[in-house]
N, C-alpha and C positions, 0 to 999 in steps of 0.2 A: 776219365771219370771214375769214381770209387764206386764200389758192386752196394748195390741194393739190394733189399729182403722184402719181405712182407711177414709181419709177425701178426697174430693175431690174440688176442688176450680174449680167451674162449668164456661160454657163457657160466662154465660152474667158478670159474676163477672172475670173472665180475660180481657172481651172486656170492661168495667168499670175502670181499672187499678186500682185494688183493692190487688192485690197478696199480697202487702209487709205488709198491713194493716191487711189481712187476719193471716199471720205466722206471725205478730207482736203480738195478741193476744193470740196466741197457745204458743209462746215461752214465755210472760212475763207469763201466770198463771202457766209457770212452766214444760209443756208438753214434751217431746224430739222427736225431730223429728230423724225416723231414714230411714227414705226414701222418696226418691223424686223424680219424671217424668216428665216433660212437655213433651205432647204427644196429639195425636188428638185420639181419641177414635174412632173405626169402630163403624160402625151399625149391626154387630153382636158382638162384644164383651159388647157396650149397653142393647144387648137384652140379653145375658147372667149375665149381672150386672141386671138389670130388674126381670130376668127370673120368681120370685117368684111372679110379678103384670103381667104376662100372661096372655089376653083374657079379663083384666082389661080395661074400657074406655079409659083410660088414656096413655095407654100402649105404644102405636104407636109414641104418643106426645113425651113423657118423653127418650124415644130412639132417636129420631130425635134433641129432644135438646139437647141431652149429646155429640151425635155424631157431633154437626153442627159446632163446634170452637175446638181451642185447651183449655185443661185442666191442672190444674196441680194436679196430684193423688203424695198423701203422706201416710205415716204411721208412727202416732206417739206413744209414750207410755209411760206410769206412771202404777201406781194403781189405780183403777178406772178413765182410759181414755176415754172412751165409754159416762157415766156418762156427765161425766167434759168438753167433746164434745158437746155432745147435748144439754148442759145448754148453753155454750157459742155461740153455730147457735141460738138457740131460734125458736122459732113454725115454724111449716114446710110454711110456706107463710109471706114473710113481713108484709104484712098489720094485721097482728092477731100479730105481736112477741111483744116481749115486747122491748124498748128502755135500750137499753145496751148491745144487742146482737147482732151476728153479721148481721139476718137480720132482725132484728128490728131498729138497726140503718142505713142501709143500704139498705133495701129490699121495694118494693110499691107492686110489682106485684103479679099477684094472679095465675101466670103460672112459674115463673122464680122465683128459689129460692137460687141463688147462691151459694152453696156448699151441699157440701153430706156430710154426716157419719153416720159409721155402728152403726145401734140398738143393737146391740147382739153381746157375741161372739163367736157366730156360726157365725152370717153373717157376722163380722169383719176376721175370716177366710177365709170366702170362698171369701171374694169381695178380700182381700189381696189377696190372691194365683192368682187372675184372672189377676193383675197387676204386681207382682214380682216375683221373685222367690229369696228362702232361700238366696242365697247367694248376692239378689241384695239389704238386709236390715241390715243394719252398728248394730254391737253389741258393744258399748260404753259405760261409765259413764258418765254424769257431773260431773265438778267437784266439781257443787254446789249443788249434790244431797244430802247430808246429813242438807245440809240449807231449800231446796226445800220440800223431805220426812222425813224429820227428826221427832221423835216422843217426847214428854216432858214425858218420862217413869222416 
């Protein structure tokens, strides 16, 4: 099976009207998306998304933003999705990312980072399971996956 993520398109990049911009990147390098939310996040389901910067400075903050707007929580997946994620958001604060990502080209703030995704996947597990369950994530093809992953064996 190909690795899974959970990306998150954060509340200042919803109130920016960025959505289409955001999964217009994920789907031209190739990604599949196989689940999708709009939904407002508690401040305990935050702090359970969080859970592992508990007691961290920053802790209270990063709950409060996630919680304050609506979001849209996705999960997509390839072979090396996780990777191919984190290249495409670019350094965790705009003002440091590089120009071509998404908040490099998108991002100034040095609080507000407009979207999430999983480092690992362990924590690409566990943050999915917090958002869906097994049967709310579509098991498909493309039908241009043999174009997409194809290898020149």
């Amino acid at each position: 099976m190909a690795e899974r993520t959970l990306i998150i398109i954060k509340p200042d990049c919803v109130q920016r009207h960025l959505i289409g911009e955001i999964i217009t990147r994920f789907e031209k390098k190739g990604l599949k998306l196989v689940a999708a939310k709009f939904m407002k996040i508690s401040e305990d389901l935050a702090r359970q998304h969080y859970a592992v910067h508990k007691g961290k400075p920053f802790f209270e903050g990063v709950v409060k933003y996630l919680s304050s707007a609506p979001v849209l929580v996705m999960v997509w997946e390839a072979q090396g999705v996780i990777d191919m994620s984190r290249k495409l958001m670019g350094s965790t604060f705009g003002y440091d990312a590089q120009p071509g990502t998404i908040r490099g080209d998108f991002g100034c703030s040095r609080g507000y980072n407009l979207i999430h995704g999983s480092d690992s996947p362990q924590s690409a597990d566990y943050e999915i399971a917090l958002y869906f369950k097994p049967d709310e994530i579509a098991d498909y093809n493309l039908a241009d996956s043999s174009w997409l992953y194809g290898k020149n064996d």
